[in-house]
C-alpha positions in Angstrom: -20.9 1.7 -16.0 -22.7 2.3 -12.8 -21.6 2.1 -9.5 -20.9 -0.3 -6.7 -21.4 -0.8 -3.2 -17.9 -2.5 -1.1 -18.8 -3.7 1.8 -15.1 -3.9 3.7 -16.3 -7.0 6.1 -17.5 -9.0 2.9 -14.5 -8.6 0.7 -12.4 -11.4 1.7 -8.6 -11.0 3.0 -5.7 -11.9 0.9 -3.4 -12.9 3.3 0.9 -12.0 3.1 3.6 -12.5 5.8 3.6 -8.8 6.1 -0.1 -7.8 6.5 -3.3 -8.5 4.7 -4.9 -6.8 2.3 -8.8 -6.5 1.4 -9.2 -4.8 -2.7 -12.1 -2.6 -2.4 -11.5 -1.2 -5.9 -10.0 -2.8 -9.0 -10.6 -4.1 -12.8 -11.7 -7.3 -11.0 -13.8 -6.3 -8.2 -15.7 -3.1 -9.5 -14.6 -2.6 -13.0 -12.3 0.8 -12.2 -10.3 1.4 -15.0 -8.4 4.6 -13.3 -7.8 3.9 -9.6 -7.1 0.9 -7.6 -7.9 0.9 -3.7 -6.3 -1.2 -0.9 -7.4 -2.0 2.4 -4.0 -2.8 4.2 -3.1 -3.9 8.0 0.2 -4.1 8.7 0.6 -5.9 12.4 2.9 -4.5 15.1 6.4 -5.4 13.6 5.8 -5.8 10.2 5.8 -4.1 6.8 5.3 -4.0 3.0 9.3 -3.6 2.1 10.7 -2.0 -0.3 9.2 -1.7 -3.7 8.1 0.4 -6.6 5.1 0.6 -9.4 7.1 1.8 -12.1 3.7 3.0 -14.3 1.3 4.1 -10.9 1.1 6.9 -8.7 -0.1 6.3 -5.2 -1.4 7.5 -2.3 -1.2 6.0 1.4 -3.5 7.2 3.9 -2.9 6.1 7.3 -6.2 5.0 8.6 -4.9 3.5 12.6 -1.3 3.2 14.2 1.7 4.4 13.4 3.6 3.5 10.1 7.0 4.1 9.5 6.9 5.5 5.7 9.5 5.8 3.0 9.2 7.6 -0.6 12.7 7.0 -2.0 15.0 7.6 1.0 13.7 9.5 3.3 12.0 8.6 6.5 8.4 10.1 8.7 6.5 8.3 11.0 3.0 8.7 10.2 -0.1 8.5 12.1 -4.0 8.8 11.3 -4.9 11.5 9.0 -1.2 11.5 7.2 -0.5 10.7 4.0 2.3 10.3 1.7 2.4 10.2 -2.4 4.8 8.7 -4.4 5.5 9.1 -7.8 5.5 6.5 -10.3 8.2 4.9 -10.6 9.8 5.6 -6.9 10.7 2.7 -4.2 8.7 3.0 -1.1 8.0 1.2 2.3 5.9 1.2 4.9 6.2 -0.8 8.7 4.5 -0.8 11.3 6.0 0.8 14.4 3.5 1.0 17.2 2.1 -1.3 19.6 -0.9 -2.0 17.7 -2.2 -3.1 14.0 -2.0 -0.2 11.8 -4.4 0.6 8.7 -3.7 2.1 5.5 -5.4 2.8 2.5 -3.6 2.6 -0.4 -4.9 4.0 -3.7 -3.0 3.9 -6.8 -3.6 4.8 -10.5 -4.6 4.2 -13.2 -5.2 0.7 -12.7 -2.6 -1.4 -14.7 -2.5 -5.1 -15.9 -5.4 -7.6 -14.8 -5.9 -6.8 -11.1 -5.0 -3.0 -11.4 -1.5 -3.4 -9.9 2.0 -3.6 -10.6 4.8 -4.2 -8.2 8.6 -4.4 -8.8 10.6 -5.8 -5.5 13.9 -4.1 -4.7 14.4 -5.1 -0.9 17.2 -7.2 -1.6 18.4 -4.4 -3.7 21.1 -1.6 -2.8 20.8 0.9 -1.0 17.2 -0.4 -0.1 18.6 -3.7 2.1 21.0 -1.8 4.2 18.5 1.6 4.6 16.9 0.1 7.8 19.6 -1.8 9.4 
């Protein structure tokens, strides 16, 4: 397989009520096999809640803003240049606390199930619900 170009402005949004999301690389898009890659904005206010990808690892790179980032239960506010990885397997979050949109690039591997990604939802879970109240 060779290559390919992503063009971030020509890969259309998929829009959520917490943020949008633009997939730069996936079995879909490119034909990776080993690593998913997310474009995320999370506006001020809002965040991907709690949740886990019980066969992926992944990275989040904070690109812009401030993002308030969990891995299991413990807290750091991030900002651009910091990063977080979590395990496979291990409930994470991550809101947006500043004034302004944040960015993050989320990569995960290997790519798993038609679109390269799998997500369990434990918000409405213990302890997850009550960790941010």
């Amino acid at each position: 397989m060779s290559g390919k170009f992503v063009i971030a402005k020509e890969v259309e949004a998929q829009v959520e009520d917490w943020g949008t999301l633009r997939w730069l690389s996936n079995p879909p898009g490119t034909g990776a096999r080993q690593l998913t890659v997310i474009y995320v904005g999370l506006a001020p206010g809002k965040g991907h809640n709690f949740h886990k990808h019980p066969d992926q690892e992944e990275v989040i790179l904070v690109v812009a803003g401030t993002v308030e980032q969990w891995v299991d239960r413990e807290k750091r506010i991030l900002g651009p240049g910091d990063s977080a990885f979590i395990p496979a397997g291990v409930v994470h979050a991550s809101f947006n606390v500043g004034q302004s949109d944040a960015k993050i690039v989320a990569i995960l591997g290997p790519c798993v199930g038609p679109v390269g990604y799998e997500l369990v939802d434990v918000a409405s879970d213990a302890p997850w619900k009550t960790l941010r109240a």
